[in-house]
C-alpha positions in Angstrom: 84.8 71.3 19.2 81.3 69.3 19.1 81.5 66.8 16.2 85.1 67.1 15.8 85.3 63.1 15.8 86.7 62.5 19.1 84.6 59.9 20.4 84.9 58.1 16.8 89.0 58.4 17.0 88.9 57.2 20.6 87.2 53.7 19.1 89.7 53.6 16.0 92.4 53.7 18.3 91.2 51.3 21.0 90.4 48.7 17.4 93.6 49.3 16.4 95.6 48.5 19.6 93.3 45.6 19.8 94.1 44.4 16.7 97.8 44.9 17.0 97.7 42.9 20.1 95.3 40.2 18.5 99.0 39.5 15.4 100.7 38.0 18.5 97.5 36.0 19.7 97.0 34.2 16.5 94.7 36.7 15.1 92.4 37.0 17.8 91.4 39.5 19.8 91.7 38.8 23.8 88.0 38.8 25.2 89.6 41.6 27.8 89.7 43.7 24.6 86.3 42.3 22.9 84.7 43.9 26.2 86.9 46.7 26.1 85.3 47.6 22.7 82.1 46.5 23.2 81.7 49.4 26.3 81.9 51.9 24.2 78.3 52.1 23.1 77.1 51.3 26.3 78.8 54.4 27.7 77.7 56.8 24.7 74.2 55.7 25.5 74.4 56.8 29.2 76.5 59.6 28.1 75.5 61.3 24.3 72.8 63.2 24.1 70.8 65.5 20.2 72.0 68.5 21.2 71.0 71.5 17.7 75.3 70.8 17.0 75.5 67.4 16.4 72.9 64.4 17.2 75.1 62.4 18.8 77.1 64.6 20.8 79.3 63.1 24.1 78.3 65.0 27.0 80.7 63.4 29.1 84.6 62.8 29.7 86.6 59.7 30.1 90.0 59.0 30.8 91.0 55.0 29.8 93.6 53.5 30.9 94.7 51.1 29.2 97.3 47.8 30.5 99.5 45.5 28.1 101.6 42.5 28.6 104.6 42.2 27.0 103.3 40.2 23.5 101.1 43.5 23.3 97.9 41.9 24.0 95.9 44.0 26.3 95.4 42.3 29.6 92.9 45.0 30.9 91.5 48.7 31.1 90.1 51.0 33.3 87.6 53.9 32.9 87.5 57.0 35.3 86.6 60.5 35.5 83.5 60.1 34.0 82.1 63.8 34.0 78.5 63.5 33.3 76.4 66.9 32.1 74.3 66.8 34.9 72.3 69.9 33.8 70.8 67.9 31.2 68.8 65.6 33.2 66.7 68.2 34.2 66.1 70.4 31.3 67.4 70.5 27.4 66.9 73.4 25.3 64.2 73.3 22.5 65.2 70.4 20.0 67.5 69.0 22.1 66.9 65.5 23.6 68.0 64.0 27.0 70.5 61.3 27.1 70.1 58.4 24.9 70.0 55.9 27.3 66.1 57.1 28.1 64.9 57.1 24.9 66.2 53.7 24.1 64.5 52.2 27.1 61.7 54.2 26.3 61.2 53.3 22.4 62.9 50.0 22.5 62.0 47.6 25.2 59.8 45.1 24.6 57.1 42.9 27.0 57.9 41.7 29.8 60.5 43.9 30.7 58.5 46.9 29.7 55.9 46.7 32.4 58.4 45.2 35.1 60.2 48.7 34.5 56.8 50.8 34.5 57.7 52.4 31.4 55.0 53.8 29.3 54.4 56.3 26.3 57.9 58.3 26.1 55.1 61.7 26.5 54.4 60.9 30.1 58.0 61.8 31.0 59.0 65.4 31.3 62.1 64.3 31.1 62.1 62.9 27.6 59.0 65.2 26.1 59.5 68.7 27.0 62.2 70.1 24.5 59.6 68.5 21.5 62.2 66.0 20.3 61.6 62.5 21.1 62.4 60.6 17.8 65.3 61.5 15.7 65.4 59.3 12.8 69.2 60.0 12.5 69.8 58.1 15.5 67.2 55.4 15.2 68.6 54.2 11.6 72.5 54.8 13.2 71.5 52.4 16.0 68.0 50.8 16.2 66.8 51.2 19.4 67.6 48.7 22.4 71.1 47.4 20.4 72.8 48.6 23.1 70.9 46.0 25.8 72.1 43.2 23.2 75.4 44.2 23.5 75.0 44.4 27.4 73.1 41.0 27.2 75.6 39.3 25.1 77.9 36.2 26.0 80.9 39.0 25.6 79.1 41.7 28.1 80.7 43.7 30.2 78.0 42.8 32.6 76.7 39.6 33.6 73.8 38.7 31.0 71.7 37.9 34.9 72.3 41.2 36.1 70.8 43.0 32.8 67.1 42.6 33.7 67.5 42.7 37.2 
């Protein structure tokens, strides 16, 4: 069911396994699981969307896989079947909003990358204005708006702090 807590219980477990592996590493987590954790709100970003249920509902499945070496430490992960709701992208039902990811580019990034992107006023896409819900204070206090592209541009990214702005 929507807001059952699955996406919440999928990052208590993944903490937990991280931390069990980080007693036989001196108390430290591996940087395999540091960026193993820090996907998580990446993928809710390109993946959660407002729907009238819950504000930050997953619209999307993922199956990790996750590898350990024999002190317990993880030694790596994988993601796949990402189903995204596609149907979404073009439409949302009245105060609904898009995916998050749009809304966070479009409220959050600052000069120069704004204009190298051509993103404007979040109105001028139908994408992001037409269901009447661009802000949703819920999710802007939760988050703030571009936290996600600090964890992306981070020394512990999951992507190459060079290949953020390109």
């Amino acid at each position: 069911e929507s807001g059952a807590g699955k996406t919440e219980s999928t990052k208590m477990i993944l903490d937990f396994l991280s931390a069990m592996g980080a007693r036989n590493n001196n108390g430290e987590k591996s940087l395999i699981s540091s960026r193993i954790l820090s996907s998580s709100p990446i993928l809710e970003a390109f993946g959660n969307a407002k729907t009238v249920y819950n504000h930050n509902s997953s619209r999307f499945g993922k199956f990790i896989q996750l590898f350990f070496a024999e002190d317990g430490n993880i030694t790596g992960g994988n993601i796949s079947h990402y189903l995204l709701e596609k149907n979404r992208t073009v439409g949302q039902n009245p105060s609904e909003r898009n995916y998050h990811i749009f809304y966070q580019l479009l409220l959050g990034v600052q000069e120069p990358l704004r204009s190298k992107l051509g993103l404007t006023d979040p109105k001028d896409f139908r994408y992001v204005s037409e269901a009447g819900c661009i802000r949703d204070p819920n999710l802007e206090k939760k988050r703030g708006s571009m936290k996600d592209k600090k964890i992306m541009s981070g020394n512990d990214a999951p992507i190459p702090p060079e290949q953020v702005s390109s």
